[in-house]
Structures are given as structure tokens and as C-alpha cells.
Residue, then its C-alpha position, 0 to 999 in steps of 0.5 A: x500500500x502506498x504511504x499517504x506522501x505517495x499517494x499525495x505525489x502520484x495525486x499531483x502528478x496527474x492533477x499537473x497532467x490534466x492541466x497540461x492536457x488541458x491547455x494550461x501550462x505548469x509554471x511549478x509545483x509545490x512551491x514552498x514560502x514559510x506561510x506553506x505551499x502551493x501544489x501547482x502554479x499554473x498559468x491559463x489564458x493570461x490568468x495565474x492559476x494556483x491550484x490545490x490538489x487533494x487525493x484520496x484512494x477512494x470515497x471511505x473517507x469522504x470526497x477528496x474536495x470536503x478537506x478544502x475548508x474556508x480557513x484553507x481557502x484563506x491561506x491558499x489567498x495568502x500563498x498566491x499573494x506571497x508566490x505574486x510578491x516572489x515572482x514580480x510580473x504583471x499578475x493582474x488576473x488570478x484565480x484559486x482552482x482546486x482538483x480532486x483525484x481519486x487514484x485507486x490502488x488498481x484501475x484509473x484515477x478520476x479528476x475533478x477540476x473546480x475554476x475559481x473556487x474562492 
């Protein structure tokens, strides 16, 4: 069985290819300030796209998309302000997606993509 790290890297892994296959381009992922993390950094028809990526192996425990609370929510405002502030460019337009994967032990993961969830 997968560790959870594993489980969270292989959820990652394919939250970043949907989005490439998407049309979007992966700017980086998991970038670290000392407020925290953000999974993906992306960018999309002129908008940056900071996306938080959660994975579960299954629905035993709830969707995948039920741990991203108002306070994380908060926070992921937080780190797009602070990646804005690293990365001095014109980042007049952003938004915060979230991507759900379900990546069973066997057979294919599932993905859920919501825009602009704040």
C-alpha cells in the first residue's frame, strides 16, 4: 500500500497532467514560502492559476474536495499573494482552482477540476 506522501505525489502528478492536457501550462509545483505551499502554479489564458490538489484512494473517507475548508481557502489567498510578491510580473488576473483525484490502488484515477473556487 502506498504511504499517504505517495499517494499525495502520484495525486499531483496527474492533477499537473490534466492541466497540461488541458491547455494550461505548469509554471511549478509545490512551491514552498514559510506561510506553506502551493501544489501547482499554473498559468491559463493570461490568468495565474494556483491550484490545490487533494487525493484520496477512494470515497471511505469522504470526497477528496470536503478537506478544502474556508480557513484553507484563506491561506491558499495568502500563498498566491506571497508566490505574486516572489515572482514580480504583471499578475493582474488570478484565480484559486482546486482538483480532486481519486487514484485507486488498481484501475484509473478520476479528476475533478473546480475554476475559481474562492
Amino acid at each position: 500500500m502506498a504511504t499517504k506522501d505517495d499517494l499525495g505525489r502520484r495525486g499531483e502528478a496527474i492533477a499537473a497532467a490534466f492541466l497540461t492536457a488541458a491547455g494550461m501550462t505548469v509554471i511549478e509545483r509545490n512551491w514552498r514560502c514559510p506561510q506553506g505551499e502551493i501544489d501547482i502554479v499554473a498559468a491559463d489564458a493570461g490568468e495565474m492559476v494556483f491550484v490545490e490538489v487533494k487525493t484520496r484512494s477512494s470515497l471511505a473517507f469522504g470526497h477528496p474536495l470536503e478537506a478544502i475548508t474556508a480557513a484553507k481557502l484563506a491561506r491558499l489567498r495568502r500563498l498566491a499573494a506571497a508566490w505574486c510578491e516572489a515572482h514580480p510580473a504583471n499578475h493582474d488576473q488570478i484565480r484559486i482552482d482546486a482538483i480532486a483525484v481519486i487514484s485507486p490502488a488498481h484501475g484509473e484515477a478520476e479528476v475533478e477540476h473546480l475554476v475559481r473556487v474562492y
